[in-house]
C-alpha atoms as one frame of an Amber mdcrd trajectory, in Angstrom:
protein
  94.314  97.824  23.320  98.197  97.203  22.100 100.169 100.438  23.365 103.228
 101.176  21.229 106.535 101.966  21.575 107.873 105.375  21.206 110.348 105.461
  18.310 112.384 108.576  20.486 114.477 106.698  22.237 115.332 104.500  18.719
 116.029 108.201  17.067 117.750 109.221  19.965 120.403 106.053  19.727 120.650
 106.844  15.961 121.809 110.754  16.455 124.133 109.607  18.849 125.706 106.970
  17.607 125.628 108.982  13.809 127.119 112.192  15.355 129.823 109.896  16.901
 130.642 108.463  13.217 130.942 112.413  11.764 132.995 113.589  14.437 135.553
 110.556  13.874 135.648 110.726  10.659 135.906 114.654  10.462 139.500 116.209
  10.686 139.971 118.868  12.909 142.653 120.025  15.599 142.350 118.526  19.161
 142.227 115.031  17.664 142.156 112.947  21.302 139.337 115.043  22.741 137.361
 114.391  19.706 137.999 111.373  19.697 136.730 110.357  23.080 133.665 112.371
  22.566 132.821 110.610  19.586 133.797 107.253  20.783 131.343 107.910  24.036
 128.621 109.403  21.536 128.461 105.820  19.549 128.201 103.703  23.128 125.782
 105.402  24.346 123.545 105.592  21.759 124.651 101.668  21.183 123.472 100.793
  24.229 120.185 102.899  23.995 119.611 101.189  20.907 119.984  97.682  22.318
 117.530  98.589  24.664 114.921 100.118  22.271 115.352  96.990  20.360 114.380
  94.734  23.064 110.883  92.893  22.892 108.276  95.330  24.141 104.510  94.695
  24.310 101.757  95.974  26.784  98.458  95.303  26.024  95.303  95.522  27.993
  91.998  93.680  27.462  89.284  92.594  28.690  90.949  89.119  30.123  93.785
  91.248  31.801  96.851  92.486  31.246  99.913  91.506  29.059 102.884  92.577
  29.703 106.827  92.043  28.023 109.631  94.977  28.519 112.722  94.278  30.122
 112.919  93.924  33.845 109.269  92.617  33.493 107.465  89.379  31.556 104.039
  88.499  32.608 100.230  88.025  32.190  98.060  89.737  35.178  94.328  88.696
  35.008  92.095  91.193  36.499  91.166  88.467  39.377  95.020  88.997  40.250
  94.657  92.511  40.191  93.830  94.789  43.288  94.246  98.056  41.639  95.858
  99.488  38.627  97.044 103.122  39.465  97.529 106.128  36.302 100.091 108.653
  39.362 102.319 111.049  38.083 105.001 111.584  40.595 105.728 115.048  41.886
 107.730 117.785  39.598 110.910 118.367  39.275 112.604 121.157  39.052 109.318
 122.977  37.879 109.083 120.655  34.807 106.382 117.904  35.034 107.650 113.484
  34.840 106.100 111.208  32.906 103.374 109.633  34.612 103.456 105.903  35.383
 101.257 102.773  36.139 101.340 101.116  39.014  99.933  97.740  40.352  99.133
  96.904  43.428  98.403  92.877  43.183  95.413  91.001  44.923  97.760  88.911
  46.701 100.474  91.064  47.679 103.756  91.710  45.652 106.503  89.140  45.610
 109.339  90.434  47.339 111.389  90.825  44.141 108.950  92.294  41.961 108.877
  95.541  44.381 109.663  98.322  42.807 107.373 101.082  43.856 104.354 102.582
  46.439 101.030 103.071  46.421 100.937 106.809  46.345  98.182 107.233  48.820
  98.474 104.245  51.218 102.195 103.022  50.965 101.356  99.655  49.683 104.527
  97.532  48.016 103.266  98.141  44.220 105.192  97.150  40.795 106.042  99.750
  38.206 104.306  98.644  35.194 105.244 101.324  32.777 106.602 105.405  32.291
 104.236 106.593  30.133 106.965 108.556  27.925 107.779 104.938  26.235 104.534
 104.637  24.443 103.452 107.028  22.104  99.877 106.441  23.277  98.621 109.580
  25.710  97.525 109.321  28.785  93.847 110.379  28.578  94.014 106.775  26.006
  95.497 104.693  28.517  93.126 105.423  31.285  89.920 105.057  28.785  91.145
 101.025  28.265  91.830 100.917  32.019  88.321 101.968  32.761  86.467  99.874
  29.947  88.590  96.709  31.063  89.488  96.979  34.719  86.641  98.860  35.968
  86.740  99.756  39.902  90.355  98.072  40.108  91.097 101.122  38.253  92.591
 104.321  39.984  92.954 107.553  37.751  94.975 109.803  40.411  96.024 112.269
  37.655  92.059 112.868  37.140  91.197 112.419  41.165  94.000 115.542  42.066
  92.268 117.898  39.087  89.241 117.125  40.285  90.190 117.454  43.725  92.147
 121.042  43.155  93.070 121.927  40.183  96.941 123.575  39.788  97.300 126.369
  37.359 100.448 126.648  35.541 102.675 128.776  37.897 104.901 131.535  36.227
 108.717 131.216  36.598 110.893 133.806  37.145 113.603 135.455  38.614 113.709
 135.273  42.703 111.059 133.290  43.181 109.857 130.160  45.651 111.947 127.313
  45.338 109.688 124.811  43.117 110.409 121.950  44.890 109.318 123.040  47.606
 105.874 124.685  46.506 105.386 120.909  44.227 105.590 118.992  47.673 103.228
 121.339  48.872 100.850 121.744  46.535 100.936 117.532  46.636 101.142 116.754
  49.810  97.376 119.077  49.729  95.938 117.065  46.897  96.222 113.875  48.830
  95.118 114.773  52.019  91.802 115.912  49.781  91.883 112.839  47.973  92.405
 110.460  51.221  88.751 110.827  53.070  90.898 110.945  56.407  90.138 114.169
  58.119  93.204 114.436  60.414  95.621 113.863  57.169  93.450 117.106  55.651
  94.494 119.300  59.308  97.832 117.760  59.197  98.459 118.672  55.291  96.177
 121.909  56.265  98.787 122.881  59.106 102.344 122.310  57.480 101.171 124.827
  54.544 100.263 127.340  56.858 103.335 126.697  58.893 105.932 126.871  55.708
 104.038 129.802  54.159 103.580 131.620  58.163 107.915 131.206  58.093 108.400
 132.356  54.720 108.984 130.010  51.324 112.530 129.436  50.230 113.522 131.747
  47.836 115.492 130.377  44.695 117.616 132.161  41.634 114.723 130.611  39.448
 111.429 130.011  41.176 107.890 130.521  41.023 105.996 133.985  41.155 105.280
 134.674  44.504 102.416 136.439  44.408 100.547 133.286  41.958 101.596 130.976
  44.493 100.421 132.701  47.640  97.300 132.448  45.977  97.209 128.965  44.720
  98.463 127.572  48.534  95.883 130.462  49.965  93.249 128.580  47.944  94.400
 125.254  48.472  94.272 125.699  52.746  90.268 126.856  51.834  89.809 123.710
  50.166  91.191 122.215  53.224  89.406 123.850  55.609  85.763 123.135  53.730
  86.432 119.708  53.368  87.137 119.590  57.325  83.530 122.174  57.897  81.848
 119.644  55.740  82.964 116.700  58.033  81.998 118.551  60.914  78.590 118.903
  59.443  77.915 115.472  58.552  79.250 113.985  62.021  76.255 115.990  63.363
């Protein structure tokens, strides 16, 4: 499978750098301040057009993978592989990021090639890829990771809805500060993902505590009553997983 580049960052550099050409060549009063915003407009889109112009290819297959973007130019096999990760990092500001691949190699990351973790057990990892540059989804992705890489493949966007699934919190007006509620709401999903039973009571613990003190209210936040019951659910899940340990050990 041969992903493909996203043409929005090539229409992106187009706007701006057409936008900057109109206002320049459009009289109006205030003739310096147009100027300059124009004259930014066309550099940055110039220089986001340089870079979607740049040799891009990611392909994966049954030998491996092949990879050429800037910052990054090389061939992984699968027996150089350790695992290939599918994470999506934590929100932002309420709005979901892109989710990303990660790679953790067989033999360790070279020093210079660092450039992320592994979400779950801190390994050094490379960044492979932000999903948002290729126009291919990422239910796609993760079908050719599984068919190719098998168990060196790690779908943690899949583990986490499987593990406790988030509904889609209502913002409003005076409500919890997202941020807060996302690391939360995370920091839950991996304990349940991890299989360690003391990162469950630890993760089980600080949402009691932060809930027990009261959430951080914000101008814009979540509804508070949607999100007592999502982290009221998500302390259950929690506390079963723990019961069931208990009830294995013996």
């Amino acid at each position: 499978m041969e992903l493909r580049r996203n043409r929005g960052a090539r229409a992106f550099a187009l706007a701006c750098v057409l936008g900057g050409v109109l206002l320049l060549a459009y009289p109006s009063d205030g003739a310096l301040l147009r100027t300059i915003i124009a004259v930014g407009a066309i550099a940055l889109g110039a220089v986001a057009l340089v870079s979607a112009l740049r040799p891009f290819r990611f392909g994966i297959h049954a030998d491996g993978l092949s990879i050429r973007r800037p910052g990054l130019r090389r061939e992984f096999r699968w027996a150089e592989v350790d695992t290939v990760v599918l994470d999506e990092p934590p929100r932002r500001g309420g709005y979901p990021t892109p989710p990303r691949l990660l790679l953790v190699p067989a033999q360790g990351v070279p020093r210079e090639l660092v450039t992320a973790r592994h979400p779950l057990d801190g390994r050094p990892a490379i960044e492979l890829l932000v999903l948002d540059q290729v126009r291919e989804q990422p239910e796609q992705v993760a079908e050719a990771l599984t068919r190719h890489a098998g168990d060196r493949f790690v779908d943690l966007l899949a583990r986490r809805r499987a593990a406790f699934a988030v509904p889609d919190l209502p913002v409003g007006l005076r409500g919890y500060a997202m941020d807060r509620v996302d690391r939360l709401i995370r920091r839950g999903q991996d304990a349940l993902l991890s299989g360690d039973a003391s990162a469950r009571q630890a993760a089980r613990g600080e949402i009691e505590r932060a809930t027990g003190a009261g959430l951080p209210i914000a101008q814009r936040g979540y509804n508070t009553f949607q999100t007592d019951t999502v982290l009221t659910a998500l302390v259950v899940a929690l506390a079963d997983q723990q019961s069931s340990d208990r009830e294995t050990a013996t």
